[in-house]
Each structure stands twice: as structure tokens, then as C-alpha cells.
C-alpha positions in Angstrom: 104.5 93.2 -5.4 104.8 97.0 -5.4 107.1 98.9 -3.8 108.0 98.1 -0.1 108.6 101.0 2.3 111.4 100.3 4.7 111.4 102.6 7.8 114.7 103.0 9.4 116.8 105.8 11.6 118.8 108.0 9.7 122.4 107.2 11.5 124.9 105.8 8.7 124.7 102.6 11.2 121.1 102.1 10.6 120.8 102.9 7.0 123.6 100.2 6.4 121.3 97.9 7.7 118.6 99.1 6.2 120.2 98.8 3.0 121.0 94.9 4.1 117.6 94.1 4.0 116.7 96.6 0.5 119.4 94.4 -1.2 118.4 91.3 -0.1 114.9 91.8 -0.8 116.0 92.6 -4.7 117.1 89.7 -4.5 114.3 88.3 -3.9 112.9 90.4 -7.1 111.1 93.2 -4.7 112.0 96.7 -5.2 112.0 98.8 -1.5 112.8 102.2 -0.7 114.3 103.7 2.4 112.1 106.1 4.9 114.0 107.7 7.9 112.4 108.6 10.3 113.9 110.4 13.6 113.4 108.7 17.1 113.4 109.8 20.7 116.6 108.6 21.1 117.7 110.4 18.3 116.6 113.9 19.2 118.0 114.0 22.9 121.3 113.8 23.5 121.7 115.0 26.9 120.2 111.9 29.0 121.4 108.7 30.1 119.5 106.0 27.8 118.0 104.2 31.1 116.7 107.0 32.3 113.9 107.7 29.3 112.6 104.3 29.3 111.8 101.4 26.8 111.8 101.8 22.9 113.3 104.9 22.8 115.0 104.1 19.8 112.2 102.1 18.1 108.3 103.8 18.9 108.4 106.2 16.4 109.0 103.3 13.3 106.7 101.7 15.4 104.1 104.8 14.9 104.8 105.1 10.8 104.6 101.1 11.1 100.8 101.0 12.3 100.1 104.2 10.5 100.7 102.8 7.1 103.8 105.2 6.4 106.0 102.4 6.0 105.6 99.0 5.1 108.4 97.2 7.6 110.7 98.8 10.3 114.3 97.5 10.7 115.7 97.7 13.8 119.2 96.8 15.7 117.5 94.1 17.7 119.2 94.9 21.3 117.1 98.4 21.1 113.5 96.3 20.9 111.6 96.3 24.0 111.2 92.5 24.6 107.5 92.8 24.1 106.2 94.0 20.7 103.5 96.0 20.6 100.0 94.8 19.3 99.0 94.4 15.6 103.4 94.3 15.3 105.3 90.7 14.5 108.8 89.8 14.4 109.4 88.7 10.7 112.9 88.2 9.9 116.7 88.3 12.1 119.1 88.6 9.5 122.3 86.1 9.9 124.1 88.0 13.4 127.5 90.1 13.0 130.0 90.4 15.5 128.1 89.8 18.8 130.8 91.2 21.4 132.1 94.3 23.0 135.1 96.3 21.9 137.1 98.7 24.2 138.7 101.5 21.6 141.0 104.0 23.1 144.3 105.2 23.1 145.6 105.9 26.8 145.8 102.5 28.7 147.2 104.3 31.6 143.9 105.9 32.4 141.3 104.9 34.6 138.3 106.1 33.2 135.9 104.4 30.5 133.4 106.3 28.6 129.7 104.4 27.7 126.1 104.8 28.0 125.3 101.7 28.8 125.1 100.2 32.5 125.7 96.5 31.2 128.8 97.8 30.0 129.5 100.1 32.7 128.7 97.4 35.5 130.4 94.7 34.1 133.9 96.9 33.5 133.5 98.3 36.9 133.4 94.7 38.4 136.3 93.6 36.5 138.0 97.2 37.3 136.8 98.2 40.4 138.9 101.2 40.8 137.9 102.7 37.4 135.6 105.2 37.1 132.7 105.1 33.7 131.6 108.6 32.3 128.5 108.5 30.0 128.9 108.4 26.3 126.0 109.0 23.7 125.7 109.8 20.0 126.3 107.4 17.0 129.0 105.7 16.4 131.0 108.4 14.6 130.1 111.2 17.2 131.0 108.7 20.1 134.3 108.1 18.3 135.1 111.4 18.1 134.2 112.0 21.6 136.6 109.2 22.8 139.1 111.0 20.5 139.3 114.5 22.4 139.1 112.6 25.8 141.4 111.5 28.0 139.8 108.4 28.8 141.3 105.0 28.9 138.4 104.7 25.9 135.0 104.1 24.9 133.3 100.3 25.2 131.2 100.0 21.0 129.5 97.0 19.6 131.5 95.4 17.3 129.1 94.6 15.2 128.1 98.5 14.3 131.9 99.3 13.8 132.6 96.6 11.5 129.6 97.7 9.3 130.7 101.0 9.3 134.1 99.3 8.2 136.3 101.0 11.2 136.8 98.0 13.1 140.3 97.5 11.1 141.0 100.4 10.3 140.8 102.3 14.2 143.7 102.3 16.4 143.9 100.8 19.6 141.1 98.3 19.7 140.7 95.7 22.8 137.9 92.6 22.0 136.1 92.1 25.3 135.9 88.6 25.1 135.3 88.3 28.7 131.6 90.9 28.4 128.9 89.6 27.9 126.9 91.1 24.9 123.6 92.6 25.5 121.1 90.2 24.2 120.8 90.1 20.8 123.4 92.8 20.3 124.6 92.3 16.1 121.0 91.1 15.2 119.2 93.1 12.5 115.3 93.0 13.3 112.4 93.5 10.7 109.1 94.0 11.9 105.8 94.4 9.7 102.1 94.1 10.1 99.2 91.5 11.4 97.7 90.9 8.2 100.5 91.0 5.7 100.7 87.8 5.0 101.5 88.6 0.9 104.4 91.0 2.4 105.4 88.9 5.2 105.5 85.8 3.2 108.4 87.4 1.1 110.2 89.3 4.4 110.2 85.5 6.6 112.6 84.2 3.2 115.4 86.7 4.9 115.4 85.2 8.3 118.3 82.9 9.7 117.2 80.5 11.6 120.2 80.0 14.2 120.1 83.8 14.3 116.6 83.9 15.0 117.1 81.4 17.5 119.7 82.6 19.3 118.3 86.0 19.7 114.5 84.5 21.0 117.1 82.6 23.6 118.5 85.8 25.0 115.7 88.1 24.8 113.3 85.1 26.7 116.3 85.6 29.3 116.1 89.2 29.5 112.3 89.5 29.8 112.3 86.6 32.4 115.3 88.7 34.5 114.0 92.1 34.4 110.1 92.4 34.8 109.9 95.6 33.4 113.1 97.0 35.0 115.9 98.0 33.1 119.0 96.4 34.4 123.2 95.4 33.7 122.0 92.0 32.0 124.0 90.5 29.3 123.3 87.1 27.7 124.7 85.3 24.5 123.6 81.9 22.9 125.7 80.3 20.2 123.4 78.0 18.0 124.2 75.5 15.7 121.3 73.7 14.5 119.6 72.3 17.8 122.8 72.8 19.9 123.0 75.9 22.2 125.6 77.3 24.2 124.9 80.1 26.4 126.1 82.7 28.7 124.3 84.5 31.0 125.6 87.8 33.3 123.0 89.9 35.7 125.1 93.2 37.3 124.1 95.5 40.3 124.3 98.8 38.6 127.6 99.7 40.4 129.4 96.4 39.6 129.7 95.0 42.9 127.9 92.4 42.4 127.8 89.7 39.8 126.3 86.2 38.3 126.9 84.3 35.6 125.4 81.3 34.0 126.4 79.0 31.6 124.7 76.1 30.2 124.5 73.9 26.8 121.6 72.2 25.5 120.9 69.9 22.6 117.5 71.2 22.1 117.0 74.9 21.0 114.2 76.5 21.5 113.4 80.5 23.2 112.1 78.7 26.4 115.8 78.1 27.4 116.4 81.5 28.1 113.2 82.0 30.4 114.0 78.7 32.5 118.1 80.1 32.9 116.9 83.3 33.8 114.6 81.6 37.1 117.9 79.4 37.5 120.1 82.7 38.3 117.1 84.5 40.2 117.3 81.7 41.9 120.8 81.7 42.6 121.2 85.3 44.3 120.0 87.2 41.0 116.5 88.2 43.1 118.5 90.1 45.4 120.0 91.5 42.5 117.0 93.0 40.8 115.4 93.5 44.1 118.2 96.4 45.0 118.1 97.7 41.0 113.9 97.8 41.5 114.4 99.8 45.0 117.3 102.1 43.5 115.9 102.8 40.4 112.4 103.8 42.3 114.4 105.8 45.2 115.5 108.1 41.6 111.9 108.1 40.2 
């Protein structure tokens, strides 16, 4: 096989991943070349993430994708719109990192949090309701530094992106969240390629974990199934083994107030789980939930 393209962002965070799936493929005897390409996201720094819509992060390796620039895209799963576009196919989750939340900071006397994201911000603020979240963007390093000449409480990171930038042990004052819910897929490394590809994809589907893979179709079925093309404070994480699932489930009104959770187990996995727990919490008061988010995110349109 020639040379395989990989199309990635240009953060040291997604080139580590990118160079994940370069070295596992020469394992696999192909050869692959990194391709960065510069996103939305990337380029404007000055807006909240929710407020410039879906696949922010991901439409421009989409573009070079269906334009033949590049022959796969790897993406941090949590930032893929639930819906691929067409001609596009999910061909490999590569075995999850760290799936949780981490608070790093270094006054605990504060009462502010710093973090771009309104699942983290909605489920601190319910769990601290007189704390106060400021928004935080930038990668990882910029965000750091950030939290650094702040005097917040700290800044809420995936753990996953700091321990593959191999701060996690190294960085003072860091608090595991074990009671936040991850976004969904949040740690999952996503390749996408082509319709068509089979030669290609036959050799890309060798680097997907199954449980991985499984876990992630869990949460994102929950996601899509919860938020009908609204963006909203939803967090979910499934813990497979085999065809044994545990799962956690959290849906947030944006300021915190308000808050569900779900939790099941099931001896059969399969991505429909997440779909049928997500009408088991709408049905449970979750409705109302999105119903205000749909009406407040309109009243701002």
C-alpha cells in the first residue's frame, strides 16, 4: 500500500494522537505521513465553543477528507458531531485513555472555576452552587498557563489530553473528578476515511478496540437521542467488558440548577443502549430539561 495521509490539527495534543495511529499502522507494515490542517476552532479564540455550532473542530479534516488531500482524519472523538457526514465512515476507536475530568489549580480558597465547556460548567455549578465558572479556551498548554496567571480556584481538563501530553504527574495541585461525568466519548481517538476504501479501510478497522468502540457508540447513541440537534450539559460514560456494560448518564440545565442522572448495567452491549436510556431520562424530567435549554438557547439566537 502507498503512503497513507493522516489529516490531523496541529495542537501538540492532536499530533500525539495522530502519531498513535502513524505508529500503529507501521506496525501494521504501512508507512503514513502527518497533514495538519487548521480548524475553525482553531483559528477563533475569542468565542464560547457552543456558541459556533457543531464540528467546529473537525469540518475542515472533513473537507481535505472528501477532497482527496488526505487519506484518513483522526479526531478526539468527543469533538465529532454525532452524525457523520455522507460519503465519511467511522473506521477505527483506538483503546480509550483516561475518560474523566480533572480540576488543576492552586488556590482552593477561591470560588471561581475556569472552562469552556457547559457540561463541566453545569455540573460544577450544581455541585457548587455558590461558585462562579469563567470561560477558558486554547489547548492544553495555553489553558494551563492561563489557569496559572489566574486567581481561580482552577481550570476543569480531560485527563486523557494531559496524561498524553505527560503533565498529568508532573502538574501541581490536581483534583480527579470522579463524581463528573465525562462528555461522551471523551479519551477516544476517532479515525475516519472514505466510502469506497475498502483496501485502506480494511488495514485502518485492524486498529479498532472493540470495548472502546463500544463504549463510545453507547454514549454518543445517548447524546444524539438527548439533544436533537441542541447542544446541551450532557455527560455519559459506559464501562464495557466484553458484553457487560455499565453506564452513567447526567443531562444539566445550562446554569446547574437542575440535574438527572441515570445509571444502568446490562449484559448485552450494543449502541442501542444509549438511545433507549436517553428516552428513559427524557422521560424522567429530562424533556423539561432540554425544553428550557431549546427555548434559552433560541431566546440568544
Amino acid at each position: 500500500m502507498s503512503n497513507v495521509n493522516i489529516g490531523t490539527r496541529g495542537s501538540q495534543l492532536a499530533l500525539y494522537q495522530a502519531r498513535r495511529v502513524q505508529g500503529a499502522l507501521a506496525e501494521l507494515g504501512v508507512s503514513a505521513e502527518l497533514v495538519v490542517i487548521q480548524t475553525r476552532g482553531d483559528r477563533i479564540q475569542d468565542r464560547p465553543l457552543q456558541s459556533m455550532g457543531t464540528g467546529i473542530f473537525t469540518k475542515a479534516l472533513d473537507d481535505a477528507l472528501l477532497a482527496g488531500d488526505v487519506d484518513v482524519a483522526v479526531h478526539s472523538m468527543k469533538d465529532v458531531p454525532t452524525q457523520l457526514p455522507d460519503l465519511m465512515e467511522a473506521w477505527a476507536v483506538l483503546e480509550r485513555g483516561l475518560p474523566g475530568d480533572v480540576l488543576v489549580g492552586h488556590d482552593p480558597t477561591s470560588t471561581v472555576v475556569a472552562t469552556g465547556s457547559i457540561r463541566r460548567k453545569a455540573q460544577w455549578l450544581h455541585r457548587h452552587p455558590d461558585h462562579t465558572a469563567v470561560g477558558l479556551r486554547g489547548n492544553v498548554e495555553t489553558r494551563l498557563t492561563k489557569v496559572e496567571d489566574n486567581p481561580w480556584r482552577g481550570g476543569i481538563f480531560a485527563a486523557a489530553g494531559l496524561d498524553r501530553l505527560s503533565l498529568l504527574e508532573s502538574l501541581e495541585g490536581v483534583e480527579h473528578l470522579d463524581w463528573m461525568v465525562p462528555a461522551p466519548a471523551q479519551g477516544s481517538i476517532l479515525v475516519v476515511g472514505l466510502q469506497g476504501r475498502e483496501d485502506l479501510k480494511h488495514v485502518v478497522t485492524q486498529l479498532d478496540h472493540a470495548d472502546s468502540s463500544m463504549a463510545a457508540s453507547i454514549e454518543r447513541a445517548f447524546l444524539h437521542a438527548l439533544e436533537g440537534g441542541c447542544a446541551a450539559p450532557i455527560g455519559a460514560h459506559a464501562r464495557v467488558q466484553g458484553g457487560h456494560v455499565t453506564f452513567t448518564g447526567c443531562l444539566n440545565s445550562l446554569d446547574g440548577q437542575a440535574e438527572l442522572r441515570i445509571e444502568r448495567t446490562s449484559e448485552q452491549a450494543h449502541a442501542g443502549l444509549g438511545a433507549a436510556w436517553a428516552q428513559e431520562l427524557l422521560s424522567s424530567g429530562g424533556q423539561a430539561i432540554m425544553n428550557g435549554i431549546r427555548k434559552r438557547t433560541e431566546g440568544h439566537g
